[in-house]
C-alpha positions, 0 to 999 in steps of 0.5 A: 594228457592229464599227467603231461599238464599236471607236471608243466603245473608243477614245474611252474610252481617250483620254477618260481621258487628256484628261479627257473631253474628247474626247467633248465635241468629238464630243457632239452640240450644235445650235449648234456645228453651226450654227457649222461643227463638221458632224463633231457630225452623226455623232460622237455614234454614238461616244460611251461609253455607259457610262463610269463603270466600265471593267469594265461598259463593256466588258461592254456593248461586247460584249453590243452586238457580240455583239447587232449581229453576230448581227442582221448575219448573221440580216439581212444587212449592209444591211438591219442598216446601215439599221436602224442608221442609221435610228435614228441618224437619228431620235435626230439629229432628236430632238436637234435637236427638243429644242433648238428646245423649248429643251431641249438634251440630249447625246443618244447611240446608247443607245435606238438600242442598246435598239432593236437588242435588242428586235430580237433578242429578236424574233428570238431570243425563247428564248435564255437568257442569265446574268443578273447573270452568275447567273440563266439568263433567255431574252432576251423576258423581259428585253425585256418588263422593259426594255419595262416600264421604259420605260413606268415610266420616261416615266411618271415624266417627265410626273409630274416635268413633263419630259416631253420626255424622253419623245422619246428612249425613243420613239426606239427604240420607232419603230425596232423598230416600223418594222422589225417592223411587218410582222411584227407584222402577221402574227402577229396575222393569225395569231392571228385566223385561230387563234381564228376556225378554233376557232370555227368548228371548236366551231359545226361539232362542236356541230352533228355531234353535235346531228345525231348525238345529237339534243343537244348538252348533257346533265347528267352526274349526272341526264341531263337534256338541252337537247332533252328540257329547252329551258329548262335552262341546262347549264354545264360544270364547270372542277374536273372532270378531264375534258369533263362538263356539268352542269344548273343543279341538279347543277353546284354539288351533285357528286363532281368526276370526277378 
């Protein structure tokens, strides 16, 4: 990751002396590459991508290095080099798509990048970071934001009628996707598994203590039970500090235990 941010550097640099037109040899174009300029199948990693304010160009920079170095050593250098190249592949193919549609756009690593975060946040959900340079916020929260903005975002493209646009953002949701999909996996198994034992854990303390009392429902105020009243709905009041049920009688018409 550190060459990829050390070349957009450089082409910075140098596009401010030769007027952009550095990243115009280097940008991505389907016809230059089918008239021999090959270097355009990768030299769009390069590409600033940020390049109206030097001081938020640098900023970016370093929050990419800072997210690319971070998920080097959680991964290791090959699994963080596939996943980098995978989504450089997928945004070439996206480029080349866009233009036989007819729709030929300077595509750049930027939802590669955004792809690169939602893994941090994956991985480090509770680091908090400044933000506006201000405001302490954890990074999960700022990749739902981000995630909302993307949906807002293709939303907006397909009202607009451009929704090829659309492609590009979904770039980076099949890279993370295809990196986390396991994972992903997992944790709703294990969300499954939670709320299945929880049920089954209620369905076995309801009998103990229907074997136990002889009930399993009985009204706090008048002492009605579901054995001596079969007919009787019991409820349980949500108000009440406290595990306390109520018969159809008593559950609007008493004191809340505090």
């Amino acid at each position: 990751m550190k060459y990829v941010v050390i070349l957009q550097g450089v082409v910075y640099l140098l596009d401010i002396f030769s007027n952009d037109y550095l990243s115009f040899l280097l940008m991505f174009s389907t016809q230059a590459i089918l008239h021999g300029q090959v270097w355009r199948l990768f030299t769009f990693l390069f590409l600033p991508l940020e390049s109206s304010n030097a001081i938020f160009f640098l900023l970016s920079l370093y929050f990419y290095w800072f997210i690319g170095s971070t998920l080097e050593r959680e991964w290791g250098s090959v699994k963080f080099t596939v996943f980098y190249a995978v989504g450089a592949l997928l945004t070439l193919i996206s480029g080349f798509v866009l233009d036989l549609w007819g729709f030929g756009l300077a595509i750049n690593m930027f939802y590669v990048n955004m792809s690169m975060f939602f893994a941090f946040a994956t991985l480090y959900p509770d680091l908090q970071v400044l933000f506006f340079f201000i405001i302490p916020v954890k990074v999960k929260w700022l990749a739902w934001l981000d995630a909302a903005l993307y949906v807002i975002q293709c939303a907006r493209y397909i009202a607009g009628g451009m929704w090829f646009l659309c492609l590009l953002p979904l770039v980076a949701v099949a890279n993370y996707v295809l990196f986390f999909w396991s994972d992903i996996m997992d944790r709703l198994g294990r969300t499954r598994t939670r709320h299945s034992a929880q049920t089954i854990n209620f369905k076995k303390a309801t009998k103990q203590a229907q074997q136990q009392k002889g009930y399993i429902h009985k009204c706090a105020v008048c002492g009605k039970t579901d054995t001596d009243y079969p007919n009787e709905e019991f409820r349980y009041c949500s108000k009440c500090n406290g595990y306390y049920c109520y018969c159809s009688e008593h559950i609007h018409n008493h004191v809340h235990i505090e």
